[in-house]
C-alpha positions in Angstrom: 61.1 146.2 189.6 59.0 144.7 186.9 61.2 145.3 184.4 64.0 144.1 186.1 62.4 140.7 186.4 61.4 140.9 182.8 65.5 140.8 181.6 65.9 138.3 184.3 63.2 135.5 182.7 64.7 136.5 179.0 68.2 135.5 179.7 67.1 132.5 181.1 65.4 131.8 178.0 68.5 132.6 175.8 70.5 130.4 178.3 68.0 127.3 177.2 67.8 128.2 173.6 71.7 128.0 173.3 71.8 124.6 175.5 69.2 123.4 173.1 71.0 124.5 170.1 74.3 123.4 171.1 73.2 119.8 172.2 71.6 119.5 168.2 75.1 120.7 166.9 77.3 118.4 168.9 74.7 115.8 167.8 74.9 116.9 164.2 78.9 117.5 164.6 79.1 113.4 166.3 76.9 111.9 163.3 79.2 113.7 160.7 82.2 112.4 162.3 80.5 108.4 162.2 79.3 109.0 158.4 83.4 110.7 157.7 84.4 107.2 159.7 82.1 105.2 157.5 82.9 106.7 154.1 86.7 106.1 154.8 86.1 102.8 155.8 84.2 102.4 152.8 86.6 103.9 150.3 89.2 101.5 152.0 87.1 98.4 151.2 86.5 99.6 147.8 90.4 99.4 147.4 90.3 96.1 148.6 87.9 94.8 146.3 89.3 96.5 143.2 93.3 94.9 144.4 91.0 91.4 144.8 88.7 91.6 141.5 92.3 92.0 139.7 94.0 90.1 141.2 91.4 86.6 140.8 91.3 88.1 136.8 95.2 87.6 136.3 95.1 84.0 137.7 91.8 83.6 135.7 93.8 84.5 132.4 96.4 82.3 133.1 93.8 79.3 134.0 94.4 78.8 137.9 91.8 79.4 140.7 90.3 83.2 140.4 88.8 82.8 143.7 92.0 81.5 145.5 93.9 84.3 144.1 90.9 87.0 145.4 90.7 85.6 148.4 94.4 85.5 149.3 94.1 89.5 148.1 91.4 90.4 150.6 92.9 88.0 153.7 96.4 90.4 153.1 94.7 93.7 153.1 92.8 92.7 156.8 89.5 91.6 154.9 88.9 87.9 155.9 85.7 86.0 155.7 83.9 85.5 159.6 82.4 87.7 161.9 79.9 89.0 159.9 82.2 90.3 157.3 81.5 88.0 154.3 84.6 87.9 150.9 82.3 86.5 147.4 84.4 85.6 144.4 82.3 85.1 141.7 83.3 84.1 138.3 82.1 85.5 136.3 79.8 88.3 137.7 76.2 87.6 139.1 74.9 90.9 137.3 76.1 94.1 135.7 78.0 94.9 132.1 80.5 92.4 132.1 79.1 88.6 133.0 80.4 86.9 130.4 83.3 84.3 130.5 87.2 85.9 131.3 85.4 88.6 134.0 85.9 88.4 138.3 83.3 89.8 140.3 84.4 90.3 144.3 81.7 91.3 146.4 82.8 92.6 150.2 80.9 93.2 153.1 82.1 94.5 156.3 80.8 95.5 159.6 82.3 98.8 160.8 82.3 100.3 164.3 80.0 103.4 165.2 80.5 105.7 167.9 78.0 108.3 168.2 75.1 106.7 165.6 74.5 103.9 168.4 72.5 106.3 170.5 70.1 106.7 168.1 69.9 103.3 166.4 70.9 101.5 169.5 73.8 99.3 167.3 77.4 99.4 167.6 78.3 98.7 163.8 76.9 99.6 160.6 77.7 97.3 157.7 79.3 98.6 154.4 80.1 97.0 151.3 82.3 97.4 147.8 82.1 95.3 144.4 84.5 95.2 141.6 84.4 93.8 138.8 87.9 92.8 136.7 88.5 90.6 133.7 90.8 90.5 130.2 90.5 93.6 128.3 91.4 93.4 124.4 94.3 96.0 123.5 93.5 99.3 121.1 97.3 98.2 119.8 98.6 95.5 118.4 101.8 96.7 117.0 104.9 97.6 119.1 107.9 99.5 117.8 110.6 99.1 119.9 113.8 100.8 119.1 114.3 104.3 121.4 116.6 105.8 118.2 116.7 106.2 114.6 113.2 105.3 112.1 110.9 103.2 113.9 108.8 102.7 111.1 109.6 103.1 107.1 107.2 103.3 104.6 109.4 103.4 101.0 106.2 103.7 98.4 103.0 102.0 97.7 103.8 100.1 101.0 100.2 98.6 102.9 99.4 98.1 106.1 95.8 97.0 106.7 93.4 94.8 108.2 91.8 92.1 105.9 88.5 92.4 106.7 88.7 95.9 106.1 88.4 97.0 109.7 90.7 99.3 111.8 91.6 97.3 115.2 95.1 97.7 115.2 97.3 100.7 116.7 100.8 101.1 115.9 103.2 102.6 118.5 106.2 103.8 117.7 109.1 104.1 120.6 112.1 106.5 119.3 111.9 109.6 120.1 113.5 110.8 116.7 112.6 113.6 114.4 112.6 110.5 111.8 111.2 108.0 114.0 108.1 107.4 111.4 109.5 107.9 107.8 107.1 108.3 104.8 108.9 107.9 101.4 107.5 107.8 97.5 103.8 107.9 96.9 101.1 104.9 97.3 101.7 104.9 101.1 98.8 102.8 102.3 97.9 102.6 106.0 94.5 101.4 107.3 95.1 101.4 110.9 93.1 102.6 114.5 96.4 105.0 114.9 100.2 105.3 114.1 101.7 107.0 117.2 105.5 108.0 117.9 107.1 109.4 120.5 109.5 111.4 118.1 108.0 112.7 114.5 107.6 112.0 110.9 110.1 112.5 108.2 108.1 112.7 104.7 109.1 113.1 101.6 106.8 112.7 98.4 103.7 112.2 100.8 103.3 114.6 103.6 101.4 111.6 105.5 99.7 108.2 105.5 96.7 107.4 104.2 93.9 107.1 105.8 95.7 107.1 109.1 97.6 110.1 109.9 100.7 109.6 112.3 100.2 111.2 116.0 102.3 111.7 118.8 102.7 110.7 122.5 105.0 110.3 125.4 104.9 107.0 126.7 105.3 104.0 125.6 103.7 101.1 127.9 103.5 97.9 125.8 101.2 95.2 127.5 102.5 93.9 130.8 102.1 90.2 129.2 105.3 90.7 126.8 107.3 91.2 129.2 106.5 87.4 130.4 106.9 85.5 127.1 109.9 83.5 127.8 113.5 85.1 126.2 116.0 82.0 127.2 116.9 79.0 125.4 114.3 76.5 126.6 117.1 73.7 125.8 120.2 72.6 127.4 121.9 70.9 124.5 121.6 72.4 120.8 122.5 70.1 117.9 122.8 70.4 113.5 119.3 69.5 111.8 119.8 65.3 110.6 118.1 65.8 107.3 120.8 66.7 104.7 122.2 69.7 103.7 121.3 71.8 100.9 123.2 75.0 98.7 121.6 78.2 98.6 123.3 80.5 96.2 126.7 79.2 97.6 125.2 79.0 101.4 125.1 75.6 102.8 122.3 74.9 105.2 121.6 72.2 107.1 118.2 70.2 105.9 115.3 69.5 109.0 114.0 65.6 109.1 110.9 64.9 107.4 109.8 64.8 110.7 110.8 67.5 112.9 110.6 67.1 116.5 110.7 70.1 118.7 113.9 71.0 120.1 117.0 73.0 119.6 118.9 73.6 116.1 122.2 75.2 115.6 123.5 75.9 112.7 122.2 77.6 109.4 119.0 75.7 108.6 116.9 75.6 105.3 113.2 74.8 106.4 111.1 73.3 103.7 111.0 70.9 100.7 108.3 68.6 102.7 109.2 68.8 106.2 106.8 68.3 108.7 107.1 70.2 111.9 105.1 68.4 114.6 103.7 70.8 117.4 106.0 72.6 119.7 108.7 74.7 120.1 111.4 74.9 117.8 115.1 77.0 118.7 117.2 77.8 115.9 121.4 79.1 117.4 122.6 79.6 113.9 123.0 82.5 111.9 120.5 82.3 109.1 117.3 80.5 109.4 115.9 80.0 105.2 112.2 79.1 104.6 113.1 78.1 101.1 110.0 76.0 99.9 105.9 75.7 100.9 105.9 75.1 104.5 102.7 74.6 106.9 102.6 74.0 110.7 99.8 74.2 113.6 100.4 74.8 117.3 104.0 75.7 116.8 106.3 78.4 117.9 109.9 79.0 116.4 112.2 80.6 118.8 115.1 82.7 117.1 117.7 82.4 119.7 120.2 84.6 117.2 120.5 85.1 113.8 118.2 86.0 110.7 115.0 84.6 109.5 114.1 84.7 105.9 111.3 83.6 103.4 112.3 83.0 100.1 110.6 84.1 96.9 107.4 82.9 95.8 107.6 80.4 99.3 104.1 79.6 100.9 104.2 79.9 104.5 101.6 78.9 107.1 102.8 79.1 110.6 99.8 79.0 113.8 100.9 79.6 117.3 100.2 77.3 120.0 96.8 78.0 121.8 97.4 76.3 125.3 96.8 78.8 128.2 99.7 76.6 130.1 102.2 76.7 126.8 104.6 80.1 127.9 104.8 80.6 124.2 100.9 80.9 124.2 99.8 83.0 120.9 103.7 83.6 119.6 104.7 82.3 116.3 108.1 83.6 116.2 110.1 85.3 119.0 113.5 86.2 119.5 115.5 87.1 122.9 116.3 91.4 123.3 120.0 90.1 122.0 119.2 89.1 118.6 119.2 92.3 116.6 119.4 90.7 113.0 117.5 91.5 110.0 114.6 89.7 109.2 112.8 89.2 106.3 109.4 87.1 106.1 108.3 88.4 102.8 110.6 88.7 99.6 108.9 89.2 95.8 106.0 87.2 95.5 106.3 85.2 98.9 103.0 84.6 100.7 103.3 84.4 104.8 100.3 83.8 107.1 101.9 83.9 110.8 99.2 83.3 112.5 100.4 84.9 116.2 102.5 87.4 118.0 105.9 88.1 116.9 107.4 88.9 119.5 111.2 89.8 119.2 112.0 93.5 120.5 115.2 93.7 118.8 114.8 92.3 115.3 114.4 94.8 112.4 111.9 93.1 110.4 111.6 93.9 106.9 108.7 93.5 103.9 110.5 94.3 100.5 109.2 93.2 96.7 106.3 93.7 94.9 103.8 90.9 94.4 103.4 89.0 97.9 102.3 90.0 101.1 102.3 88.8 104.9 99.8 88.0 107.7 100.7 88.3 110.8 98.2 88.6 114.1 100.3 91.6 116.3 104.2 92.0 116.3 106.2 93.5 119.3 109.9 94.4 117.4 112.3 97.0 116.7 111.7 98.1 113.7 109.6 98.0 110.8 110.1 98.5 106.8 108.3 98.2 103.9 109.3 98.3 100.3 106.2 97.8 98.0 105.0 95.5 100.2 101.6 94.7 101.6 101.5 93.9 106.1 98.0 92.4 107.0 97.5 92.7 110.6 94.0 90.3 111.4 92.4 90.1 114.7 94.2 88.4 117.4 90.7 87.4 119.1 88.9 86.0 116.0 91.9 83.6 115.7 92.8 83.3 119.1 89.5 83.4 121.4 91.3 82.0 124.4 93.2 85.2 124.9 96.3 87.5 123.2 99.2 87.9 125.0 98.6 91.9 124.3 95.4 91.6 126.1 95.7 93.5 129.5 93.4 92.9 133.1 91.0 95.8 134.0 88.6 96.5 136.3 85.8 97.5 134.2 82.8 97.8 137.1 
């Protein structure tokens, strides 16, 4: 009998024990399901802040409202400012790596629904929060090869590329997917660059590479999103032959600009020199030769190739800046051409001297650096193809002569 009583009292213990134990578990098993909740919600917010951070840093680049744009971001992903859940745009950060000028911090906090934590802290929500920080990143390439066949980029002996200042900021991407897309020819082959990288390979022949940078490969080929928004049409309606003259070139008659140019829209082959003034703006050339024939210097100017070449004549000094105003669609481009101009150009030939001080940006072109004894400057190009023949391609940094912003700069969130 007393050991019959003694099972008894034990079961009811083990009965207690497991009550006990499973009342911690389901406890345990509730809190994890809350935190799961919260972490979701969180990683959710985090989303929102990261779409809102780049989003205000794209409207910041282009000089309009980065806290408009944020906010707008947040209110369409279900994050609205009121009820305790509080949207901060600021520009630029309050702390952290990247509070200098061109950076959006957004700062989100939410309340968030609990449904098993409330019996312990006796609330109903728990707040969560995300930051992100996004602003204008500089590019690691600055030079864009754009043909998908045949030699990208040709090197034909004691050919230079190089920044001059002696530093190695500039990548140059290749897009043809050729066995001869980079092609190395004759010895002297200078290249001074961060990379040269090509979807296809390298053809050499009398220098197995370049020197210092050797050529790599890659698969894609993503050229900054900004390109793609430099302006390709005709910004005129009515196109007209230069009033200044005309002028024989080796038995080629060109049409002579005014002393004083006036943007606006040019057909005809014109000669662009001899003391002609270009005052700031945008120039378009329909013709089918565009001749810089003597010393020509112009600030804030862009010259829009709608078809045909562009050539610099021999020992012809050239100094060509690219407008600077965030609003101005041509911002930072010195010379562009639309995808259907696939001409030849040439904007160094024997002892010319070219400073171009902005993008080139014509994807179709084939531009071309022949002659011993001058060289060009150019700030970034985005083109078909490139060659050199003897000749020497300086490729300076965009943001030392363009601190407002490149056109190859791209938005990042950074924090």
């Amino acid at each position: 009998m007393k050991m019959r009583a003694f099972v008894k009292s034990d079961s009811g213990q083990v009965m207690i024990i497991t009550v006990l134990c499973t009342t911690v578990l389901i406890g345990f098993m509730a809190l994890a399901i809350d935190v799961g909740l919260l972490f979701r919600a969180k990683r959710n917010l985090q989303m929102v802040a990261d779409a809102a951070a780049t989003a205000g840093a794209l409207e910041l680049s282009y000089g309009f409202s980065a806290t408009t744009a944020a906010t707008k971001v947040a209110t369409a992903n279900g994050v609205t400012a009121g009820g305790g859940t509080t949207v901060t745009v600021n520009t630029p950060p309050s702390y952290g790596s990247h509070t200098g000028s061109g950076f959006v911090e957004v700062i989100l906090q939410q309340p968030n629904p609990t449904f098993f934590m409330g019996l312990l802290t006796h609330s109903s929500s728990a707040m969560i929060g995300a930051r992100a920080v996004a602003g204008t990143v500089p590019p690691t390439g600055c030079g864009w090869l754009n043909n998908t066949k045949g030699t990208d980029l040709s090197l034909q002996g004691n050919a230079t590329i190089q920044n001059p200042d002696g530093g190695t900021t500039c990548g140059i991407y290749s897009n043809s997917s050729d066995p001869d897309s980079v092609s190395v020819k004759g010895q002297g082959n200078y290249i001074n660059t961060a990379y040269v990288a090509t979807r296809g390979g390298l053809s050499a022949a009398g220098n197995s590479n370049t020197t210092p940078t050797p050529v790599t490969t890659y698969t894609t080929y993503n050229p900054p999103a900004k390109l793609a928004q430099v302006p390709t049409a005709n910004p005129y309606t009515t196109c007209s032959n230069p009033t200044g003259g005309t002028k024989k070139v080796s038995g080629h008659t060109y049409y002579l600009m005014p002393a004083d140019a006036t943007p606006g829209c040019y057909s005809g082959d014109v000669y662009l020199g001899g003391g002609v003034t270009l005052e700031p703006g945008t120039y378009a050339f329909t013709g089918s030769t565009i001749l810089l024939g003597n010393d020509l210097t112009a600030k804030s100017v862009t010259l829009d190739i709608i078809s045909g070449a562009f050539n610099v004549n021999s020992t012809t000094n050239v100094t060509l800046t690219a407008p600077t105003d965030d609003l101005n669609p041509y911002q930072g481009v010195v010379l562009e051409a639309p995808p259907t101009n696939t001409s030849d150009w040439n904007i160094q030939w024997g002892a010319a001297q070219g400073v171009f001080q902005g993008l080139i940006v014509a994807s179709g072109i084939n531009l071309t650096l022949q002659d011993q004894g001058g060289s060009a400057l150019v700030t970034g190009f985005y083109i078909g193809s490139l060659t050199l023949g003897t000749g020497t391609l300086e490729i300076d940094s965009y943001a030392k002569k363009f601190p407002g912003g490149s056109p190859l700069d791209s938005i990042a969130l950074v924090e």
